[in-house]
C-alpha positions in Angstrom: 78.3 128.1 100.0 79.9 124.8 101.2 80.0 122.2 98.7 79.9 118.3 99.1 81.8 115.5 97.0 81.8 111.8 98.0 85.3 110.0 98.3 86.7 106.8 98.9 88.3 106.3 102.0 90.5 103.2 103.0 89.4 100.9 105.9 91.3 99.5 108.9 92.2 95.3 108.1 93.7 93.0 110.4 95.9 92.3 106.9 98.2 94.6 104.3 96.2 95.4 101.5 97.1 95.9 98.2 96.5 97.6 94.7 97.2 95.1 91.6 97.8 97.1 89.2 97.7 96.1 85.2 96.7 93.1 86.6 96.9 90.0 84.7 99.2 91.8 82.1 96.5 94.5 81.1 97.0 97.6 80.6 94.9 99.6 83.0 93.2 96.7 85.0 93.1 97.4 88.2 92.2 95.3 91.6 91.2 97.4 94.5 91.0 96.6 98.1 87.8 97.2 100.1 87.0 101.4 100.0 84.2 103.3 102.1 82.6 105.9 99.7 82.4 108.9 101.9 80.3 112.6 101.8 82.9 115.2 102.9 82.8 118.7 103.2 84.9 121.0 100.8 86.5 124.6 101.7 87.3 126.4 98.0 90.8 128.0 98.3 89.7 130.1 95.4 88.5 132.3 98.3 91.2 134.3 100.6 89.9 132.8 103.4 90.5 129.3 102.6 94.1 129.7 100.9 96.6 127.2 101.7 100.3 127.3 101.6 103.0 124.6 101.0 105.3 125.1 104.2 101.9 124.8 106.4 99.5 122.5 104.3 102.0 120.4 102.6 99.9 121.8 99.4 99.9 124.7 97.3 97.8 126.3 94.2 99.5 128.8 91.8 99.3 130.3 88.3 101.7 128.4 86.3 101.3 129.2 82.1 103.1 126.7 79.7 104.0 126.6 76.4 102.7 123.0 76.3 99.0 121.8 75.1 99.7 119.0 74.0 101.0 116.1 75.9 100.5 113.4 73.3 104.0 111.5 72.7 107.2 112.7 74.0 108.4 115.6 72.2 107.2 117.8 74.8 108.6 116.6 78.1 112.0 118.6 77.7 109.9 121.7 77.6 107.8 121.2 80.2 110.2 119.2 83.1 112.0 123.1 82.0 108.9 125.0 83.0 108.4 122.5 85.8 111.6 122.5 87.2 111.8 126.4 87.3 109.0 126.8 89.4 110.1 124.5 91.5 113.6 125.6 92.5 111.7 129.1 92.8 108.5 128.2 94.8 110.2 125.7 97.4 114.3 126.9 97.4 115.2 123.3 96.1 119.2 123.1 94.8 118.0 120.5 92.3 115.1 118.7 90.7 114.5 115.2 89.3 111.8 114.9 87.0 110.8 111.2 86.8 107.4 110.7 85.6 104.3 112.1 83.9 100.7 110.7 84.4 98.2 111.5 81.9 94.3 111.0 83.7 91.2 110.9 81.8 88.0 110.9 83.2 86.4 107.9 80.7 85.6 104.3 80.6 88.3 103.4 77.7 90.9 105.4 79.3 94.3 103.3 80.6 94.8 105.9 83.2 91.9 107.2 85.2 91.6 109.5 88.1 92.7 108.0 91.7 89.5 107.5 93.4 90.9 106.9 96.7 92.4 109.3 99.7 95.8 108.0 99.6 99.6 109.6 99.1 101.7 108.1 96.8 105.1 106.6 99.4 105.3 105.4 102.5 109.0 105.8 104.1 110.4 102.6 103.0 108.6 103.2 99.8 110.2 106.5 99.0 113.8 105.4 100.4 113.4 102.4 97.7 112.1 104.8 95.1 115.5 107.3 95.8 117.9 104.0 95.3 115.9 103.1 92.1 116.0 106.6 90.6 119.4 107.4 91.7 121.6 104.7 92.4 122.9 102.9 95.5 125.8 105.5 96.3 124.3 108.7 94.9 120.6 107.8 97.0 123.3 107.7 100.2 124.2 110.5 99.5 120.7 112.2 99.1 120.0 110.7 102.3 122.5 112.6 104.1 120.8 115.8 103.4 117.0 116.5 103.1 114.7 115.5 100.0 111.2 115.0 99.3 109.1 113.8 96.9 106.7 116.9 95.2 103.9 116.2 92.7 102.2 119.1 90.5 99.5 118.6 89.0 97.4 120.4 86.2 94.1 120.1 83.8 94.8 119.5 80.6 92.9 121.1 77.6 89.8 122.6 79.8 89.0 123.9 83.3 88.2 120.8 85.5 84.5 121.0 86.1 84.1 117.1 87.5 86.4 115.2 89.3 89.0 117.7 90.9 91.3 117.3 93.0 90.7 117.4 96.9 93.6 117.5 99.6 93.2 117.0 103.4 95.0 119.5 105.6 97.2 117.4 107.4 96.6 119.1 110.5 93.4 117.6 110.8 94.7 113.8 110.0 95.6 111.6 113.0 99.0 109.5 112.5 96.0 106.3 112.7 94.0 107.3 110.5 97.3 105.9 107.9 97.6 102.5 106.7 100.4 100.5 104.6 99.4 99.7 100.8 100.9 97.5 98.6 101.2 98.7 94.8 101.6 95.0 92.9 102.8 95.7 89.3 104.0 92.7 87.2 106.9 93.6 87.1 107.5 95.3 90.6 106.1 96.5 94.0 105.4 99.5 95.4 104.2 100.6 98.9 101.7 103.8 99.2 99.7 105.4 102.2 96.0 104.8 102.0 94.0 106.8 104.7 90.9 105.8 106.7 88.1 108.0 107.1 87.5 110.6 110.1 85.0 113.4 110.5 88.1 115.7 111.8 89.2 115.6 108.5 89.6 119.2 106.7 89.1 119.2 103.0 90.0 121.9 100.4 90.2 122.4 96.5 90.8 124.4 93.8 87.4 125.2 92.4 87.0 125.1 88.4 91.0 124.8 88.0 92.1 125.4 84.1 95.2 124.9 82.5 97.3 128.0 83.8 97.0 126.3 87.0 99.0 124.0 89.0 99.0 122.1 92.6 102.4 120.9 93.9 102.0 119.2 96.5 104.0 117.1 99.5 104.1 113.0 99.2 107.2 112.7 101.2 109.9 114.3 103.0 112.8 113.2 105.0 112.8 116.2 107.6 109.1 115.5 108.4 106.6 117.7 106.5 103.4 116.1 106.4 102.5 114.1 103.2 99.2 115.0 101.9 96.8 112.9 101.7 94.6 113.4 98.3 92.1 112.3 96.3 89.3 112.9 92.5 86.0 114.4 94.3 83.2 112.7 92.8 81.8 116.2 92.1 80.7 118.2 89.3 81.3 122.0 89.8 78.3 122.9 86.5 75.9 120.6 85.3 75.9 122.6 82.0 79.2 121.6 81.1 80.3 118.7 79.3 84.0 118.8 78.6 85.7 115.2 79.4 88.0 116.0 82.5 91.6 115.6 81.8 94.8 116.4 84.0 98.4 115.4 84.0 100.5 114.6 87.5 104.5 114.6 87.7 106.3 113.4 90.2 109.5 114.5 91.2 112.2 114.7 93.2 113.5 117.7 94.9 116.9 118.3 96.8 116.8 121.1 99.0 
């Protein structure tokens, strides 16, 4: 059975567009630009047929058990960046992983961090060059450069299975370079630059139906030897409307040198 979500794709501007984020010093106010809620068609990679794979997709699914539950203050992060940093230098060959930042999303009006409603990835080019010079240094980012690194992100529920809201990748085979636009991210105390992407019925969805907390999607947002970053996006979805558990996930980003 193929199901439907509705998403939020970007639209073509004669201007840059922008996110303000925290805007106006507040913690979780955010100012969108203009967005085109979308009905898209999802393949479930729960099925064989439908798998994806990181060195073709730019996305990956796999069973990934922690010893953390609880991601509630900080006492927790040396375990997991452990788990996280094992899998990685298993799963994609990398000689080294940066672990620079954990995202906790809940799926509720008071929450501070909600799920991204829009089919984006998180750095452009120059944004991810800046982001390697922030995190590493002048001399040591020139010396990163010299080699190949990418940005990864896993992400995972937290506490139950997803049943609303999951999170959809595009194949990027199916994306046309124009289909990209520039985004500016406009903290108050910085700026960042992200790649929104504008809607096309070529596009190929997939997901991870009913994911729980043994699960995990890592997933391409940049790459300096060219693999595709995937574009990605919350479905507004609900897998069983029998279900009321409050959907909750946590994203890392990191920074792999292979």
């Amino acid at each position: 059975m193929t199901r439907t979500a509705t998403v939020n794709y970007h639209v073509h501007k004669p201007h840059r567009q922008a996110f303000e984020l925290d805007s106006g010093g507040v913690a979780g106010n955010l100012i969108s630009p203009e967005l085109a809620p979308t009905t898209v068609a999802l393949a479930d990679t729960r099925t064989k047929a439908k798998s994806v794979t990181f060195a073709s997709d730019a996305v990956e699914f796999t069973l990934l058990k922690s010893q953390v539950r609880d991601f509630t203050g900080d006492s927790w992060k040396q375990t997991y960046d452990a788990e996280l940093t094992g899998m990685l230098l298993d799963r994609l060959s990398a000689q080294e992983v940066v672990i620079f930042d954990h995202t906790v999303r809940v799926d509720d009006p008071g929450a501070t961090r909600k799920p991204a409603r829009n089919v984006h990835s998180d750095y452009s080019k120059d944004g991810a060059e800046q982001r390697l010079v922030d995190l590493l240094g002048v001399e040591t980012a020139a010396e990163w450069a010299q080699g190949h690194f990418a940005f990864v992100n896993v992400w995972r529920p937290v506490e139950h299975p997803i049943n609303s809201a999951p999170l959809g990748f595009v194949r990027p085979s199916s994306v046309d370079p124009s289909d990209w636009i520039l985004l500016d991210l406009i903290y108050p105390d910085r700026k960042g630059q992200i790649m929104g992407l504008v809607g096309n019925p070529d596009h190929e969805w997939v997901y991870l139906s009913k994911m729980t907390p043994d699960e995990v999607a890592f997933f391409n947002i940049y790459d300096s030897q060219g693999l595709p970053s995937v574009a990605h996006s919350a479905l507004d979805m609900i897998e069983d409307p029998n279900v009321t558990t409050i959907r909750k996930s946590i994203e890392s980003r990191t920074l792999v040198r292979y």
